[in-house]
C-alpha positions in Angstrom: 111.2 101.5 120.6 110.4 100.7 116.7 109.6 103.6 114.8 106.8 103.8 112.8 106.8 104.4 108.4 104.0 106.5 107.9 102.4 107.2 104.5 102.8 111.3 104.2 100.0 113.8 103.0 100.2 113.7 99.7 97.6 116.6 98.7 95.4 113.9 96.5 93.2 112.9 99.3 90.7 111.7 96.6 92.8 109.4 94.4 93.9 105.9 95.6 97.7 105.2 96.7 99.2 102.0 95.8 102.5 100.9 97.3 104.4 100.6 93.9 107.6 98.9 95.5 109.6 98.5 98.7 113.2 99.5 97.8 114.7 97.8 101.4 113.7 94.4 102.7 112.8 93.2 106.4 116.3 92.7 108.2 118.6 95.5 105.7 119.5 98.3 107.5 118.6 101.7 106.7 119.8 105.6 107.3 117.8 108.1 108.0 116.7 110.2 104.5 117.3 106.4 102.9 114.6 105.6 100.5 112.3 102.5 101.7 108.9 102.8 99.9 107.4 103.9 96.3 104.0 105.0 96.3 102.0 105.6 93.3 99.5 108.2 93.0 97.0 109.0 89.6 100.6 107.3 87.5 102.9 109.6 89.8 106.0 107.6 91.9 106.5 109.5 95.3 109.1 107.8 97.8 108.9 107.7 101.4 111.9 108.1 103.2 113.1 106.5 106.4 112.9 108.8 109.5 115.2 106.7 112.0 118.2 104.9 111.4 117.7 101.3 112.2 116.9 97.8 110.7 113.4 97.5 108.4 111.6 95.3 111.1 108.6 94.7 109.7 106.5 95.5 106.7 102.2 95.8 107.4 101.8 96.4 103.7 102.6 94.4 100.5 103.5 95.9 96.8 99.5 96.7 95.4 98.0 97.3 98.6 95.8 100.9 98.3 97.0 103.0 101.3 95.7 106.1 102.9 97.5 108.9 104.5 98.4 108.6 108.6 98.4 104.4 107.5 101.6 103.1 109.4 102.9 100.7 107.1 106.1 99.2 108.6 108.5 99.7 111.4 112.1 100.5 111.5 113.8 99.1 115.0 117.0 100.5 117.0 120.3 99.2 115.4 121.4 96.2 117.4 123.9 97.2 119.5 127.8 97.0 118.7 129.4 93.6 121.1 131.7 94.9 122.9 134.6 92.9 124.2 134.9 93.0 127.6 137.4 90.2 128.2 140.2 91.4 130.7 142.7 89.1 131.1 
């Protein structure tokens, strides 16, 4: 099940957030703690982290788009699974 990149409490609950960049695009894989988003709040960066390791799946939100907190604005899915070979001769 994908999980979900939530934008965090940030304590400015009256002044906008923009996303200010995506650092990771749809399809790179990411570790848990990796940076994935830049935020940008009254001319302060903030960075949301990934909370799952996975592959970025999708992104809801494009640099410039004015976000709120609790907005899910991507989804990181399961690692694809390692092929095993299973060819017994």
């Amino acid at each position: 099940m994908p999980t979900p990149i939530v934008i965090p409490v940030l304590g400015a609950d009256e002044l906008p957030v923009m996303i200010s960049s995506w650092l990771v695009d749809p399809g790179e894989s990411v570790e848990t703690g990796d940076r994935l988003v830049e935020l940008l709040v009254a001319g302060v960066t903030f960075d949301v982290a990934a909370t799952a390791s996975g592959v970025l799946q999708a992104v809801e939100r494009d640099v410039n788009s004015q976000v709120a907190p609790g907005e899910i604005i991507g989804w990181i899915a399961e690692p694809p699974e390692t092929e095993q070979n299973d060819d017994l001769e």
